[in-house]
N, CA, C and O atoms as a Tinker XYZ file with bonds, in Angstrom:
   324  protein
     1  N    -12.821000  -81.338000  -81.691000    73     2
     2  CA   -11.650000  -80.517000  -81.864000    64     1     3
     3  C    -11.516000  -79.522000  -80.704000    63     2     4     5
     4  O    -10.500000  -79.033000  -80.212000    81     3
     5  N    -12.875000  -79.344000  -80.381000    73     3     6
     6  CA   -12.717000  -78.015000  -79.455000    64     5     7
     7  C    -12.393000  -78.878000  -78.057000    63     6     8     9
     8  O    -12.049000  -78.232000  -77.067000    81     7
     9  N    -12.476000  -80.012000  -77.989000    73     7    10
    10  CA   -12.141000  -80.906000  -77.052000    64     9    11
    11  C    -10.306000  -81.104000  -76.370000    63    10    12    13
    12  O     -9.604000  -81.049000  -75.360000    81    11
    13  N    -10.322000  -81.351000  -77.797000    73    11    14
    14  CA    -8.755000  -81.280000  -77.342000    64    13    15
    15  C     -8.159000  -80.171000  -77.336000    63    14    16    17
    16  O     -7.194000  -80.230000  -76.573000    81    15
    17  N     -8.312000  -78.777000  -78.021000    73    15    18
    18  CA    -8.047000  -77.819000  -77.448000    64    17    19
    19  C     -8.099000  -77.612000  -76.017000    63    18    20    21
    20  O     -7.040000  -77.640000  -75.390000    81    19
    21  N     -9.153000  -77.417000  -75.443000    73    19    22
    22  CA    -9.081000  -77.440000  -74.351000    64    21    23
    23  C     -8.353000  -78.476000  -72.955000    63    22    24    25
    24  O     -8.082000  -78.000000  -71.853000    81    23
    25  N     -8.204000  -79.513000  -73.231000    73    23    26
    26  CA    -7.489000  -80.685000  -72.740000    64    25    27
    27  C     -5.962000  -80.041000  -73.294000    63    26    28    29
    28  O     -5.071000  -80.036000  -72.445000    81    27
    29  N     -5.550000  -79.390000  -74.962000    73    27    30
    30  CA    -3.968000  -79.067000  -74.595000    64    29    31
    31  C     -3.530000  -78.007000  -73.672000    63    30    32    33
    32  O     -2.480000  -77.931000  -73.035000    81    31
    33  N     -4.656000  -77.107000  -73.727000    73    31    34
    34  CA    -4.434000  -75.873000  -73.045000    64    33    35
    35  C     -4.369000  -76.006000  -71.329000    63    34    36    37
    36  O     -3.616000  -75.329000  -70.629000    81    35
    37  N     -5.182000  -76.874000  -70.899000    73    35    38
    38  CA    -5.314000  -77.237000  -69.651000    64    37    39
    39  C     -3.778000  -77.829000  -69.239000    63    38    40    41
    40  O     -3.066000  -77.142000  -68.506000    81    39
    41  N     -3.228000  -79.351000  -69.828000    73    39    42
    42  CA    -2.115000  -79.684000  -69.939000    64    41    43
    43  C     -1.222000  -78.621000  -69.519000    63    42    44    45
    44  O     -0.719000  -78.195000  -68.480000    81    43
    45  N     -1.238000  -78.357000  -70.834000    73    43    46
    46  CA     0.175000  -76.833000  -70.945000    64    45    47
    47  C      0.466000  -75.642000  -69.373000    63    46    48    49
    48  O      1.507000  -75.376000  -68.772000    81    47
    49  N     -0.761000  -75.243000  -69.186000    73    47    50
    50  CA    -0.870000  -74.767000  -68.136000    64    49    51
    51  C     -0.511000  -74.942000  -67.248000    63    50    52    53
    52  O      0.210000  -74.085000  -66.736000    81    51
    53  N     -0.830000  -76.250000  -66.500000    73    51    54
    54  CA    -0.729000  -77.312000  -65.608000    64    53    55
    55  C      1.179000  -77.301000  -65.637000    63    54    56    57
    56  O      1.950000  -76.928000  -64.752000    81    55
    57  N      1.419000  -77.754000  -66.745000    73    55    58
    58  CA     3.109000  -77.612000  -66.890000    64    57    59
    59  C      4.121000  -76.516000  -66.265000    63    58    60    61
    60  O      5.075000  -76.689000  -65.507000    81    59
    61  N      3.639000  -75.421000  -66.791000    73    59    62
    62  CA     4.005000  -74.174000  -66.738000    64    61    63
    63  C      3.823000  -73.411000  -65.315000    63    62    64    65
    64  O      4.526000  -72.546000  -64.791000    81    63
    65  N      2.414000  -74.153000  -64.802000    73    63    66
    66  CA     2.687000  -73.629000  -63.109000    64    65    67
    67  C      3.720000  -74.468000  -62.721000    63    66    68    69
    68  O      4.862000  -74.019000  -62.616000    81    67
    69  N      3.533000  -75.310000  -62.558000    73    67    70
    70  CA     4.317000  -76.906000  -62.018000    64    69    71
    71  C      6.090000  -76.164000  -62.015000    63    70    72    73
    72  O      6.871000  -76.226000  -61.065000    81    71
    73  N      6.331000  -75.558000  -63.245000    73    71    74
    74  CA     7.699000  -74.918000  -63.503000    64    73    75
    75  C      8.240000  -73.828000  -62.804000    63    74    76    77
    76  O      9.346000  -73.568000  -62.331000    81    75
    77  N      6.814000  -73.087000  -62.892000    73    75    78
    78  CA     7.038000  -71.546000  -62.326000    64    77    79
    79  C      7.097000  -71.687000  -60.526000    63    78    80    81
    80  O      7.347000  -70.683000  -59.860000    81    79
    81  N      6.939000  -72.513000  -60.118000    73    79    82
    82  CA     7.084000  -72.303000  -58.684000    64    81    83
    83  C      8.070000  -72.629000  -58.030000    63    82    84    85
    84  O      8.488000  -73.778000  -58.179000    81    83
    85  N      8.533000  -72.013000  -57.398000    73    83    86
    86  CA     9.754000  -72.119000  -56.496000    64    85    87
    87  C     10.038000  -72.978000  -55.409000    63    86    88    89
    88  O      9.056000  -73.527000  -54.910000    81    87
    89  N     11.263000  -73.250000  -54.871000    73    87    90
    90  CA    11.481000  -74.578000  -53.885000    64    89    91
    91  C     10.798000  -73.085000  -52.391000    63    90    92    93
    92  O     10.694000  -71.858000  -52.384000    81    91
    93  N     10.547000  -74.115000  -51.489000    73    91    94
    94  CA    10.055000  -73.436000  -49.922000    64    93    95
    95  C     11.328000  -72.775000  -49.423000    63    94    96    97
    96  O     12.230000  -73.585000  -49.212000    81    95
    97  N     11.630000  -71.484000  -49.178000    73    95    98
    98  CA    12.627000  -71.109000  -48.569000    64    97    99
    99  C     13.181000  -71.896000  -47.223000    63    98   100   101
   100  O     12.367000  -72.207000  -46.353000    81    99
   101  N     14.369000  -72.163000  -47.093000    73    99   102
   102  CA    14.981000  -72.750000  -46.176000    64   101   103
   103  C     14.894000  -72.041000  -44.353000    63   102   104   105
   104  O     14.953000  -70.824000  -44.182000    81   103
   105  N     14.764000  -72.941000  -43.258000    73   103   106
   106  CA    14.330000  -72.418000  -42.201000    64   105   107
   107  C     15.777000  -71.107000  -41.953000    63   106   108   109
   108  O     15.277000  -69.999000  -41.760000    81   107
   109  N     16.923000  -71.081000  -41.936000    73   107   110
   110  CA    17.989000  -69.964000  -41.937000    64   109   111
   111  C     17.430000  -68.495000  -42.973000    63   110   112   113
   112  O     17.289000  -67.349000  -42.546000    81   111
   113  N     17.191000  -68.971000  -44.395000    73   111   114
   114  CA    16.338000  -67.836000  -45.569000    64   113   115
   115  C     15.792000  -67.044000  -44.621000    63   114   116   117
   116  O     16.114000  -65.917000  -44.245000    81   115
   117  N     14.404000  -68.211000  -44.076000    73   115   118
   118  CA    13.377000  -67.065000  -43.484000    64   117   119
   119  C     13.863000  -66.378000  -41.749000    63   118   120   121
   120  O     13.070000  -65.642000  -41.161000    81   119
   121  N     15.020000  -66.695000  -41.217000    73   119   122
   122  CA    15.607000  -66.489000  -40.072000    64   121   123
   123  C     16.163000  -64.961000  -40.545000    63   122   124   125
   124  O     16.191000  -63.869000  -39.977000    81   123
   125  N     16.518000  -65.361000  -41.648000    73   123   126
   126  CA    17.529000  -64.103000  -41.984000    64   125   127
   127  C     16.506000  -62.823000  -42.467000    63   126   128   129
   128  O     16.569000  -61.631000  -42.165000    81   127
   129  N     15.680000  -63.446000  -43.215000    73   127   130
   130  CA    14.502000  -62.149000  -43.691000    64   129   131
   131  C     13.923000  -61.593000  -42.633000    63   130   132   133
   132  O     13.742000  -60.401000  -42.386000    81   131
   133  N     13.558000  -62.846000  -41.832000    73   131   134
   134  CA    12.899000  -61.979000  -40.694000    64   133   135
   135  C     13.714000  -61.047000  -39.594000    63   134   136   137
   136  O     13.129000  -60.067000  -39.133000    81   135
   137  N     15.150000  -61.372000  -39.148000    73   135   138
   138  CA    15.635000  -60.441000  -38.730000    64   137   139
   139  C     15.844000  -58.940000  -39.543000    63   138   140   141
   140  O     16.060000  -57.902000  -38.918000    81   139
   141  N     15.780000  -58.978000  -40.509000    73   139   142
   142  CA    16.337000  -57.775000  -41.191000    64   141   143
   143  C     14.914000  -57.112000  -41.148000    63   142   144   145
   144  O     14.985000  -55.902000  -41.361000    81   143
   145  N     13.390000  -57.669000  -40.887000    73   143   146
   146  CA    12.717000  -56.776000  -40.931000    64   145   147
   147  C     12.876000  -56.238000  -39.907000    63   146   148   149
   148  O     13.189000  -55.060000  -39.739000    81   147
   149  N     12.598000  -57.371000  -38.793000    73   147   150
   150  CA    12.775000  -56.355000  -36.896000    64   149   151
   151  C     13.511000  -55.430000  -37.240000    63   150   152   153
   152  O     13.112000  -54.266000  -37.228000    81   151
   153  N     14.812000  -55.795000  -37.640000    73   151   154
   154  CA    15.653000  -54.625000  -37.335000    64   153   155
   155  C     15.376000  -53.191000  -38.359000    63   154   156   157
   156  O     15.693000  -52.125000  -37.832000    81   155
   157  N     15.084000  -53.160000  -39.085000    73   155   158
   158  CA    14.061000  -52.179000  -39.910000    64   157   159
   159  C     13.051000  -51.466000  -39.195000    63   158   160   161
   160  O     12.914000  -50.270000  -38.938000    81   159
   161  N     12.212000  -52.733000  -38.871000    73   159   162
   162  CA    11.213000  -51.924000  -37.912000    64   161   163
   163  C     11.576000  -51.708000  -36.499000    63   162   164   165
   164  O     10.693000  -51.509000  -35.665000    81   163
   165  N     12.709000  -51.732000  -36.214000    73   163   166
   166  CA    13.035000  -50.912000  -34.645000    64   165   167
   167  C     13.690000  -49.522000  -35.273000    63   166   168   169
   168  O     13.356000  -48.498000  -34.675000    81   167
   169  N     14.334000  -49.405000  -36.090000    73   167   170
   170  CA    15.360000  -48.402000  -36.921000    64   169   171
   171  C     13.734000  -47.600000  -37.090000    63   170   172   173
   172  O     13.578000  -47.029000  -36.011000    81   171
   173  N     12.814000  -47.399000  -37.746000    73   171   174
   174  CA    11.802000  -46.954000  -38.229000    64   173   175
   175  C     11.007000  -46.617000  -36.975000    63   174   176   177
   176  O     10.055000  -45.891000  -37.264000    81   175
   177  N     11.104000  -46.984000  -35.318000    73   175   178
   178  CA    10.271000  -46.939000  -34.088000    64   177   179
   179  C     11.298000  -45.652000  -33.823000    63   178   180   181
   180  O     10.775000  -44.565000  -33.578000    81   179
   181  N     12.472000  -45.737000  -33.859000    73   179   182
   182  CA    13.935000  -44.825000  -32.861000    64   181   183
   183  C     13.311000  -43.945000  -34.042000    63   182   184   185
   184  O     12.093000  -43.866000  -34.209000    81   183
   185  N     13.749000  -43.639000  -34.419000    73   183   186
   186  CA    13.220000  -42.436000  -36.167000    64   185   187
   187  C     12.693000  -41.461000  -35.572000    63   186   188   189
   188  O     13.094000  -40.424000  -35.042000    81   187
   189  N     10.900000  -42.394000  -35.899000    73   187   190
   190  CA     9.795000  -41.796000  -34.996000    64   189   191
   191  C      9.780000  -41.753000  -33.893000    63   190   192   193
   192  O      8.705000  -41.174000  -33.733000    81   191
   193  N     10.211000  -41.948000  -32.791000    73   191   194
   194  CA    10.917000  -41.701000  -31.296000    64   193   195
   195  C     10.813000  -39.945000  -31.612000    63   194   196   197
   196  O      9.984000  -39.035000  -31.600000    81   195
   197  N     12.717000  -40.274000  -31.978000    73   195   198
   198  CA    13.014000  -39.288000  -32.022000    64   197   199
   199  C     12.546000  -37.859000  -32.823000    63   198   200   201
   200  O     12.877000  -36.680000  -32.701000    81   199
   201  N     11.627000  -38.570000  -33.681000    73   199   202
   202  CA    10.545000  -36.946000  -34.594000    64   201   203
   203  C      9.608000  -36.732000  -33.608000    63   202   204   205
   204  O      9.437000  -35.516000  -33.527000    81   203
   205  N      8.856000  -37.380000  -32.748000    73   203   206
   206  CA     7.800000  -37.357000  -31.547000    64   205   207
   207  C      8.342000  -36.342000  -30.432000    63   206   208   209
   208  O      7.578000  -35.535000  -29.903000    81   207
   209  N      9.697000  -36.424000  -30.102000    73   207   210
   210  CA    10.254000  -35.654000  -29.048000    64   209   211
   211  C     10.761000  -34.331000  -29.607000    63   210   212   213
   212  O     10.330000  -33.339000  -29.019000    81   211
   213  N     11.651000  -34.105000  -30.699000    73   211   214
   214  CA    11.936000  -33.385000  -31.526000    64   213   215
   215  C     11.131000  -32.263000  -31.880000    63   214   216   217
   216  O     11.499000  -31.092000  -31.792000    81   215
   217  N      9.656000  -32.788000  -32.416000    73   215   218
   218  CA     8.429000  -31.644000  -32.100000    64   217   219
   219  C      8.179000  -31.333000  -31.086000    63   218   220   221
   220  O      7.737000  -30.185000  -31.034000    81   219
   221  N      8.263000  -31.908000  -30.046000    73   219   222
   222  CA     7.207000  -31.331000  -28.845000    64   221   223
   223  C      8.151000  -30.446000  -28.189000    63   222   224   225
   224  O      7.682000  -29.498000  -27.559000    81   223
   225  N      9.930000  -30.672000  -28.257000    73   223   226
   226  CA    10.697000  -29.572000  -28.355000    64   225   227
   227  C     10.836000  -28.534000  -28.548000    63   226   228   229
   228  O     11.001000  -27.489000  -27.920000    81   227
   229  N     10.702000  -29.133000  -30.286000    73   227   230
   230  CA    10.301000  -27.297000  -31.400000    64   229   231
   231  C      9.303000  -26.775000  -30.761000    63   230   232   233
   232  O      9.536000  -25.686000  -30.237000    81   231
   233  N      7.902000  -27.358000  -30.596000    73   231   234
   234  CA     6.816000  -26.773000  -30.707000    64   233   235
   235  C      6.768000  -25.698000  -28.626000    63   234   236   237
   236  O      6.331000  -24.576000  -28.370000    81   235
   237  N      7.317000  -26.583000  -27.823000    73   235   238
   238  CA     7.645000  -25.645000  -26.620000    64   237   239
   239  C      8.542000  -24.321000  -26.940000    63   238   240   241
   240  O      8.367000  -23.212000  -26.435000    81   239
   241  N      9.519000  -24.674000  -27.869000    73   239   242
   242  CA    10.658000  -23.341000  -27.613000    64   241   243
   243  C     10.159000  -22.552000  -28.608000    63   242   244   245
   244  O     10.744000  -21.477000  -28.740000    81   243
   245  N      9.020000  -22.827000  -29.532000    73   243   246
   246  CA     8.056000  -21.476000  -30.553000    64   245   247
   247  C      7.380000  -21.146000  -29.711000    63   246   248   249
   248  O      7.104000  -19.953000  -29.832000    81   247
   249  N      6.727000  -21.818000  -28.463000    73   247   250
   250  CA     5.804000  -20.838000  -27.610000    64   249   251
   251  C      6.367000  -19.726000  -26.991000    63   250   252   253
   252  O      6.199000  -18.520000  -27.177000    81   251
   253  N      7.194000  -20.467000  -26.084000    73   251   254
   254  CA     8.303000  -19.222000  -25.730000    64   253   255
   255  C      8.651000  -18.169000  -26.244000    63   254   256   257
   256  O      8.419000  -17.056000  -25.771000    81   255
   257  N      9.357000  -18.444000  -27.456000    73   255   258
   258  CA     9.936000  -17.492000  -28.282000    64   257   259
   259  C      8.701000  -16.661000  -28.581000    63   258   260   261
   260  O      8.753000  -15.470000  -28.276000    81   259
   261  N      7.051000  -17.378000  -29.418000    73   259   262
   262  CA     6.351000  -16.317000  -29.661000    64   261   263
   263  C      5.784000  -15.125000  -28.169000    63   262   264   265
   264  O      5.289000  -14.001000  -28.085000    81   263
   265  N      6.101000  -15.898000  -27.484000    73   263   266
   266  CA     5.510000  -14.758000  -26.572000    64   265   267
   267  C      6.626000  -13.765000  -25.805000    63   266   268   269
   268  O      6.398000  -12.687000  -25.257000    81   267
   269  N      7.852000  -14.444000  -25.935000    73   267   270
   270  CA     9.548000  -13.271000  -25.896000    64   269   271
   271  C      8.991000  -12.144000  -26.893000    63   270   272   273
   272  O      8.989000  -10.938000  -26.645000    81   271
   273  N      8.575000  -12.680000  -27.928000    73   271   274
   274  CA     8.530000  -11.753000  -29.172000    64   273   275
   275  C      6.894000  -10.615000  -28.736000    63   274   276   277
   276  O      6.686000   -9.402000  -28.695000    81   275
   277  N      6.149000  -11.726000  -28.516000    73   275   278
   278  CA     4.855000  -10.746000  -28.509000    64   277   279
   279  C      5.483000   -9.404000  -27.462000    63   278   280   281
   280  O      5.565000   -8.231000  -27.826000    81   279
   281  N      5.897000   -9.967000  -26.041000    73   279   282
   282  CA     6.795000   -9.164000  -25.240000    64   281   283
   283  C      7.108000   -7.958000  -25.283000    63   282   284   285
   284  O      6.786000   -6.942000  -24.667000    81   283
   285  N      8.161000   -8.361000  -26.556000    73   283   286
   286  CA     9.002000   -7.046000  -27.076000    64   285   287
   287  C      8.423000   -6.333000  -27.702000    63   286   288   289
   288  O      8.885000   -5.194000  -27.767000    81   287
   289  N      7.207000   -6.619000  -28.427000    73   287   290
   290  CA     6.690000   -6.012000  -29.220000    64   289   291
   291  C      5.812000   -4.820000  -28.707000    63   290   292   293
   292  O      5.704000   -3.703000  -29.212000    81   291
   293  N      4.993000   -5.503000  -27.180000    73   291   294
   294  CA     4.620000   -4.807000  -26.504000    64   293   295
   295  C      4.937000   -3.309000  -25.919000    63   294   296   297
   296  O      4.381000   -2.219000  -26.050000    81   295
   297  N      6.202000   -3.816000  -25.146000    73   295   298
   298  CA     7.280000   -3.324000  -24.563000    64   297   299
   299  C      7.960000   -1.964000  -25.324000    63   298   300   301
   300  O      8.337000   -0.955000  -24.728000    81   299
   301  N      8.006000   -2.143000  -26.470000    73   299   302
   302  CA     8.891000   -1.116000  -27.727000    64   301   303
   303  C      8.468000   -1.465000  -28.721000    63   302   304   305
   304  O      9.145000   -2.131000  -29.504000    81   303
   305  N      6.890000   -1.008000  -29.021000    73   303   306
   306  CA     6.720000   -0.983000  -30.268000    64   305   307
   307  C      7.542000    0.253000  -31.455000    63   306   308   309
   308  O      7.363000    0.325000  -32.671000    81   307
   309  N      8.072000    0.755000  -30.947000    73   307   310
   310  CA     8.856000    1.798000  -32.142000    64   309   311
   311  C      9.916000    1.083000  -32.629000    63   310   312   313
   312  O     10.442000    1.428000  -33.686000    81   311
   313  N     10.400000   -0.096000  -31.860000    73   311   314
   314  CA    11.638000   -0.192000  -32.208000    64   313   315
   315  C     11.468000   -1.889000  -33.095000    63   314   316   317
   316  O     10.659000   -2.731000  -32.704000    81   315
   317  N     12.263000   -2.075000  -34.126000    73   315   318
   318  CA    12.509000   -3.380000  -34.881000    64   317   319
   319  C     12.724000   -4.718000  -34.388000    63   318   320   321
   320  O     13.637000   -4.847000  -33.572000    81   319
   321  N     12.066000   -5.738000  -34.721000    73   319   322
   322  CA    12.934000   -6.705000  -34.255000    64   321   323
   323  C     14.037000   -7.172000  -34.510000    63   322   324
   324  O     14.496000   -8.083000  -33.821000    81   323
């Protein structure tokens, strides 16, 4: 008994992958998926481009500025910024 249990269960299984799998995407499918990643991942390179330059921007015109500021501070400490 425990025989054929196992022989239906095996069967059944066997069926049910056989069902569950899908046809091979077509050579255009994967033409098309794969462009849309490049173009994702160039969109995602320009991004970070532009956050890479963007800081080193910010981070020059805070030097500046902190030392305009240290400057003034020097310069006229009585007075506010």
């Amino acid at each position: 008994m425990k025989k054929y249990i196992i022989i239906a269960f095996m069967l059944f299984s066997t069926i049910i992958t056989s069902l569950a799998q899908e046809k091979e995407p077509g050579r255009a499918e994967v033409d098309h998926l794969t462009d849309s990643v490049v173009t994702e991942g160039k969109a995602l390179y320009r991004s970070e481009w532009a956050s890479w330059h963007g800081t080193d921007i910010f981070l020059e015109n805070a030097k500046k500025s902190k030392i305009n500021w240290r400057l003034r501070i020097l310069r006229n400490p009585n007075q506010p910024c």
